[in-house]
C-alpha positions, -999 to +999 in steps of 0.1 A: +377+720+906+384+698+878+344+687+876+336+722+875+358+731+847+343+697+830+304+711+836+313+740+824+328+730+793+304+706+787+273+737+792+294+760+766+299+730+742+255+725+744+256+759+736+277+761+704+260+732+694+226+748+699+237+782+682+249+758+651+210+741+645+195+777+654+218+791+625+203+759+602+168+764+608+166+801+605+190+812+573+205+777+557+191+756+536+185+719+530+185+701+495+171+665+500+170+647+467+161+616+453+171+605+418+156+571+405+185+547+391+210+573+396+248+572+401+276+594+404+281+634+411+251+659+418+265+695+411+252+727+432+261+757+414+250+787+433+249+827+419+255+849+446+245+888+447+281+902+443+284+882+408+306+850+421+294+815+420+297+789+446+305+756+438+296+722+458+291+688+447+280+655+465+283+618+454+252+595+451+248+574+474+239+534+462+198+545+460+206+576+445+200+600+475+218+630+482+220+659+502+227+695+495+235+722+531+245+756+532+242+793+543+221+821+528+206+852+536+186+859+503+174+838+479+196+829+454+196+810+423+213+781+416+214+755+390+218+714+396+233+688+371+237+654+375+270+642+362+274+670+343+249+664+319+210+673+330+204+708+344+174+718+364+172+753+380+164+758+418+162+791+440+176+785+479+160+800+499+166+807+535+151+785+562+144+759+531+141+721+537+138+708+500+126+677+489+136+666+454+127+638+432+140+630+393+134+602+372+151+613+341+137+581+325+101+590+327+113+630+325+097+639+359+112+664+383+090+668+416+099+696+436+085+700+476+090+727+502+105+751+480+084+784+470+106+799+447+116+773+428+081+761+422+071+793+414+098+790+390+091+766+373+051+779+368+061+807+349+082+791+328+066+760+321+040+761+286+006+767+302-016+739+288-009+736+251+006+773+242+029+769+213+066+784+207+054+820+202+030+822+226+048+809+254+079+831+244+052+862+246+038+852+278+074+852+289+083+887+270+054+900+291+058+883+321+097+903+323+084+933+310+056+936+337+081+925+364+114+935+360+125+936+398+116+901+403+142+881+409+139+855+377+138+881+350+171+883+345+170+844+345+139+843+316+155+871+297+188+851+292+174+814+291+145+824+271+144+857+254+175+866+246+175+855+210+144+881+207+162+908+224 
C-alpha cells in the first residue's frame, strides 16, 4: 500500500509540475537581460489594465545578468530602470522569452524576441535625420491615426503632451 500511495503521489506531483511550465510557456513571460559593467538593482514596473502598477525588482548578478518572470494575459507596458536612474520602456507580452542587452557606456539598448517593444521603439525612434518638429509631427499623427493602439496613450504623455 504504502508504494502505491508513494507512485501516486509522485504521478500528481509530475503533474503540477507540468501544469506550472505549460502555464510559463503559454501566458508568462521571460525578461533575460544583460547589462555591460553593471551592478546593483534592475526595477520592473508593470501598468496593468485596472490602473495599478506591479512592482518587482532583481539584483545583478557579478556579470550583470538578470532575469525578470511573471504572469500576463495581455500585453502590458512596463518600464525598466537600473538603480533607479536609466529608464527604458518594454511591453510584456504573453508567451515572451526576451532577450535584453544595455551598454549604457556606448548608449546601446538591443532588444530580441519581443514584438511589441521593438515595435515600440520604431515609432518612437527619429526616422533617419528628422528634427524636433518633425519627429513630434510624425508622432501627433501617428496617435491621431491610431488611437486604439495600445502605445498612444504612452506617445501622447511621453511625447506630446506639452503640445496638447
Amino acid at each position: 500500500m504504502r508504494k502505491i500511495t508513494s507512485f501516486v503521489i509522485l504521478i500528481l506531483l509530475g503533474f503540477v509540475a507540468f501544469s506550472q511550465q505549460y502555464v510559463m510557456t503559454s501566458k508568462g513571460y521571460v525578461i533575460n537581460g544583460e547589462i555591460a559593467k553593471g551592478e546593483g538593482y534592475v526595477t520592473l514596473r508593470t501598468y496593468l489594465a485596472d490602473g495599478n502598477e506591479r512592482l518587482d525588482s532583481v539584483l545583478m548578478d557579478k556579470k550583470g545578468r538578470f532575469v525578470f518572470r511573471g504572469y500576463t494575459e495581455e500585453p502590458l507596458p512596463a518600464l525598466l530602470s537600473i538603480n533607479g536612474m536609466k529608464f527604458y520602456r518594454l511591453y510584456l507580452e504573453p508567451a515572451m522569452n526576451m532577450k535584453l542587452t544595455i551598454n549604457e557606456k556606448k548608449n546601446k539598448f538591443e532588444v530580441k524576441d519581443a514584438l511589441m517593444t521593438n515595435r515600440w521603439y520604431s515609432i518612437v525612434n527619429p526616422q533617419g535625420i528628422e528634427d524636433n518638429d518633425v519627429f513630434l509631427s510624425r508622432l501627433d499623427n501617428w496617435a491621431l491615426n491610431n488611437p486604439e493602439d495600445i502605445f498612444s496613450p504612452d506617445i501622447m504623455s511621453s511625447y506630446l503632451a506639452h503640445q496638447w
